[in-house]
C-alpha positions in Angstrom: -29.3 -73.6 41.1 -29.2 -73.0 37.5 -27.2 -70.0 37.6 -24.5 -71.2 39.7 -24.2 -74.3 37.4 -23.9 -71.4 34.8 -20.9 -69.9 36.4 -18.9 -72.7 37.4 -19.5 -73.5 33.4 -18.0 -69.9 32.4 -15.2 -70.6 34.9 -14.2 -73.8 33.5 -14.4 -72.3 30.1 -12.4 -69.7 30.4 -9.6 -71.6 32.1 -9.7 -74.1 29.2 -9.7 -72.0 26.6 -7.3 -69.7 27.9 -5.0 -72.4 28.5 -3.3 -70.2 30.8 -4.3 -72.9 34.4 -5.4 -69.5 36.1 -8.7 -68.4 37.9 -9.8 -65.6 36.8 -12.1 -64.2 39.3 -12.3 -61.0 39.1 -10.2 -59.2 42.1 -8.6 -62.5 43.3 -5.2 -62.0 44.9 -4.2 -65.4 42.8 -4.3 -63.5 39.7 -2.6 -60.3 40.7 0.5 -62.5 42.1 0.7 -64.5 39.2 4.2 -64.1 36.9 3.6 -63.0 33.7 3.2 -65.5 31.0 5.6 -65.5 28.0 3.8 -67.2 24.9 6.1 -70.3 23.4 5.8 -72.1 20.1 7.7 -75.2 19.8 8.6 -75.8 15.7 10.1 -79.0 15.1 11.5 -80.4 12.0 11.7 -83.9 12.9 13.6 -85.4 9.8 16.6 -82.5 10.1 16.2 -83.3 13.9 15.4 -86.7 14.7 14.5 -88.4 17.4 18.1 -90.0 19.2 17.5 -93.7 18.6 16.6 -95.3 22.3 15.4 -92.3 23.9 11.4 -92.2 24.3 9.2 -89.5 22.3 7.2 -88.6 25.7 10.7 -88.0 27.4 11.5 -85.7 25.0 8.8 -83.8 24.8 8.4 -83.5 28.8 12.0 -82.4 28.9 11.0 -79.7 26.2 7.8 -79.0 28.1 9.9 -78.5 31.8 12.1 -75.5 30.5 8.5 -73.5 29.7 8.1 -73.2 33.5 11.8 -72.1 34.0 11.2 -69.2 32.1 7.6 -68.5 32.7 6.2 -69.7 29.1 2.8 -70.5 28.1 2.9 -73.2 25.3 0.8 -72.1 22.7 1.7 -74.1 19.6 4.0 -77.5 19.7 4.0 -78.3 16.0 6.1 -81.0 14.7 6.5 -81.4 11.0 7.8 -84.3 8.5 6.3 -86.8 6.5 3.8 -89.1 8.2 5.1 -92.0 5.7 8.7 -91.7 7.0 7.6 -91.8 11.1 7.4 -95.2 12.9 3.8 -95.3 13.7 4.0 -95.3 17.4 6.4 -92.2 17.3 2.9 -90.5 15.6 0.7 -92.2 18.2 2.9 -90.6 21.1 2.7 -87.2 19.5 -0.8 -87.5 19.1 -1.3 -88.3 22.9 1.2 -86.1 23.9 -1.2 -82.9 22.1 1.0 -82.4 20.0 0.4 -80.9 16.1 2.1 -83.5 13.5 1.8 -81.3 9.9 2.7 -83.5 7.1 4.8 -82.9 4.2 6.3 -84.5 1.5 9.6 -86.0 1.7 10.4 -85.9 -2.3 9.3 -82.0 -1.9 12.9 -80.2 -2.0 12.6 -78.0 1.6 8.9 -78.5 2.0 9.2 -78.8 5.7 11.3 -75.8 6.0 8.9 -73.7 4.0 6.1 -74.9 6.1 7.6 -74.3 9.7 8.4 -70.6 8.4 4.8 -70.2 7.2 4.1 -70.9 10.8 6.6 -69.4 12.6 5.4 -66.4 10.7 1.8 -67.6 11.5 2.7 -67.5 15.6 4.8 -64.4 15.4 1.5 -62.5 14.0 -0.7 -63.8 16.4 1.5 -63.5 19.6 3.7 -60.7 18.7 7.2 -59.9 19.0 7.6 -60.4 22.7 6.8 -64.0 22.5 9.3 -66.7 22.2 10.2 -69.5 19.8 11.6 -72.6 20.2 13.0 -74.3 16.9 14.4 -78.1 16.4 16.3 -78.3 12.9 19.5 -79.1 11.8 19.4 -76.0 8.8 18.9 -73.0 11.3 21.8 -71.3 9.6 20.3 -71.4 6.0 16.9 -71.2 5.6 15.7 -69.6 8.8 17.5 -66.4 8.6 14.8 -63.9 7.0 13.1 -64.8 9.9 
């Protein structure tokens, strides 16, 4: 009885940490007919690219979150960076809820949170190679994003 507490525990664990909501069982025909998975970061600069005033953070983010089927991504990283001082509270508290990764940075810092979503652009890129997908929210695309 121990042992098959013991597996159901290795299942579980391996679809959590692989994040990827897929048996993996061996020779199940589940896995063979499943698409392939595209990894997706999400890299938002939410003072370039606020939030539009009435519309709710959870909305947002679930509209973001519905194109990853569309395409067959796998959300890996959903990172959203600013300066903690300059959010409305509840806009953090959403984020946090939502699983999201709030990275602060300060605002009197000339292109702090440009430098900091390249770093982890880069970062992503490494990890998940070349075939994976980004997805970037800024306003300044066109001049600090280019060596990229």
């Amino acid at each position: 009885m121990y042992g098959h507490k013991s597996n159901q525990m290795e299942q579980v664990m391996n679809i959590n940490m692989s994040n990827q909501y897929m048996f993996q069982m061996g020779n199940s025909s589940f896995a063979k007919e499943a698409p392939p998975w595209k990894p997706v970061g999400v890299f938002w600069d939410i003072e370039n690219c606020a939030i539009p005033r009435g519309t709710s953070i959870c909305v947002l983010v679930n509209k973001i979150r519905s194109i990853f089927t569309m395409y067959n991504f796998l959300e890996r990283e959903f990172a959203v960076v600013g300066d903690v001082y300059g959010v409305n509270n509840h806009v953090i508290s959403d984020l946090n809820s939502m699983q999201l990764n709030f990275i602060h940075v300060c605002s009197y810092a000339k292109n702090a949170g440009d430098e900091k979503l390249k770093q982890m652009i880069h970062r992503f890129l490494m990890i998940w190679g070349q075939n994976s997908a980004i997805i970037l929210l800024t306003s300044k695309c066109h001049t600090h994003f280019s060596d990229l």
